[in-house]
C-alpha positions in Angstrom: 158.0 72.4 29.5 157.1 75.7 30.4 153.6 77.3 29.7 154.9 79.7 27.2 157.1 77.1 25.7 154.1 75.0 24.8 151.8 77.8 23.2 154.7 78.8 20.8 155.1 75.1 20.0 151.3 75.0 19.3 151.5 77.9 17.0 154.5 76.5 15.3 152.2 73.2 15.0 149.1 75.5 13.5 151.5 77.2 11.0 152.8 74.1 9.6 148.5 73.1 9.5 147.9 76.0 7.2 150.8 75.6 4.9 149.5 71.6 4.7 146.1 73.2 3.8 147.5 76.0 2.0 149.6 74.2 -0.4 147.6 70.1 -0.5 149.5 68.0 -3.0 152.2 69.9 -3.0 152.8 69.6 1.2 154.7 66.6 2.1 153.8 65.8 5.8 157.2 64.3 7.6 155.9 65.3 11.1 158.9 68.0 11.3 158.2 70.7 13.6 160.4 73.0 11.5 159.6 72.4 7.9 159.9 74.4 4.5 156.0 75.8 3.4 155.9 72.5 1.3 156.5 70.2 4.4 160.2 69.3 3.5 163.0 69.2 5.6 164.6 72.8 5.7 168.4 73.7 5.7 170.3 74.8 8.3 169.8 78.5 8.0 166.0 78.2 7.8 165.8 76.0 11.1 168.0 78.0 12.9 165.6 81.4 12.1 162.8 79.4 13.0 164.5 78.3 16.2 165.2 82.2 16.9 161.8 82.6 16.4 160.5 80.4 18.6 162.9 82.0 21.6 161.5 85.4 21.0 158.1 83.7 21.1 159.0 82.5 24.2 160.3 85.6 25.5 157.5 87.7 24.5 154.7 85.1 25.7 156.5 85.2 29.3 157.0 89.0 29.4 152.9 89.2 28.6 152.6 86.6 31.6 153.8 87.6 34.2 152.6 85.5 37.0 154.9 82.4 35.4 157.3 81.1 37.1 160.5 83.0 37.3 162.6 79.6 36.7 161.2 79.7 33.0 163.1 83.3 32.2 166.1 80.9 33.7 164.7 78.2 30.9 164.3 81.1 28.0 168.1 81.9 29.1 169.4 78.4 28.6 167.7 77.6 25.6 169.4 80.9 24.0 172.4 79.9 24.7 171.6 76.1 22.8 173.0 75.3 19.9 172.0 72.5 17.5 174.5 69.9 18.2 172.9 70.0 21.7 169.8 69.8 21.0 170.2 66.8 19.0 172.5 65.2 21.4 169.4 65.7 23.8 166.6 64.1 21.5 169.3 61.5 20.8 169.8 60.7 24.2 165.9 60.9 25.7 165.0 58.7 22.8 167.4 56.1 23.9 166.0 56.4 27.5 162.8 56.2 26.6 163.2 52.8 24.6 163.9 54.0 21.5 165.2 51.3 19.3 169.0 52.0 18.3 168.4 51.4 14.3 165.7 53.9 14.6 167.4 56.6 16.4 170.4 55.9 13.7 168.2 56.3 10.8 166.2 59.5 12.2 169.8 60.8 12.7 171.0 60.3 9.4 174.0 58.2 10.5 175.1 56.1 7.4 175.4 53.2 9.7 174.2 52.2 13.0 177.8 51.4 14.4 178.4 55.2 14.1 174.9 55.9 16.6 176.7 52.7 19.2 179.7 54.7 19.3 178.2 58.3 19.7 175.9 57.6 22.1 177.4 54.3 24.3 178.0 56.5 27.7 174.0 56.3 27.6 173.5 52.6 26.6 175.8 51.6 29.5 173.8 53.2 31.8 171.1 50.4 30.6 173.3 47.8 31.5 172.6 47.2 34.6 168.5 47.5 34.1 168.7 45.4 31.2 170.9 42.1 33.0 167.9 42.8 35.8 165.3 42.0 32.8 167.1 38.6 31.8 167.5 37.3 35.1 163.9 37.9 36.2 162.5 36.4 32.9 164.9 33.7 33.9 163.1 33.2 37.4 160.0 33.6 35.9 160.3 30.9 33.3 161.9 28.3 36.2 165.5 28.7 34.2 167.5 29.3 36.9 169.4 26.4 38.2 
């Protein structure tokens, strides 16, 4: 993640602090980076405003630093040009690869069940496959079950 990236983030973090201070029994904290003032998930509209204004973030922080890399005005590009669905296709998919258990990832994505999350995402469990039948057979060899 690029320097700029991560200060905006911060910022965005140290916004949603205040508004937990600002607003105590009120705030519910679901550890959302993009939240209504009260801590509740926000509606489409409202996360895609805060999105935009992340990117300008961005854009402004790298146009104060200049000595950044110039591959991260190639990241500010790209992440303009994101949309939603991508972006959760991406958390969906790096969860799964970092071990993410598959009921989880359905319920975080609001899929009524978890066949739906199987189905969506199964070009990323097959590549498992092959890392997973490695696990079996060396607990195999490792217990003395192989024959």
């Amino acid at each position: 993640m690029c320097p700029a990236t991560k200060t905006v983030l911060k910022s965005q973090i140290e916004r949603n602090k205040k508004h937990k201070k600002q607003y105590k029994d009120l705030y519910i904290d679901n550890g959302l980076l993009f939240p209504t003032c009260y801590g509740k998930l926000a509606d489409n509209s409202s996360v895609i405003s805060s999105f935009h204004r992340v990117c300008q973030k961005v854009d402004k922080e790298l146009d104060i630093n200049k000595d950044i890399k110039s591959s991260d005005g190639d990241f500010t590009k790209n992440l303009w040009n994101t949309n939603f669905h991508m972006l959760r296709n991406t958390f969906a998919t790096r969860c799964l690869e970092s071990g993410m258990n598959i009921k989880v990832l359905s319920k975080l994505l609001g899929h009524s069940n978890i066949q739906i999350t199987l189905d969506t995402y199964s070009h990323v469990l097959e590549q498992f496959e092959t890392a997973e039948i490695s696990k079996f057979t060396d607990y195999l060899e490792k217990e003395a079950l192989v024959f």
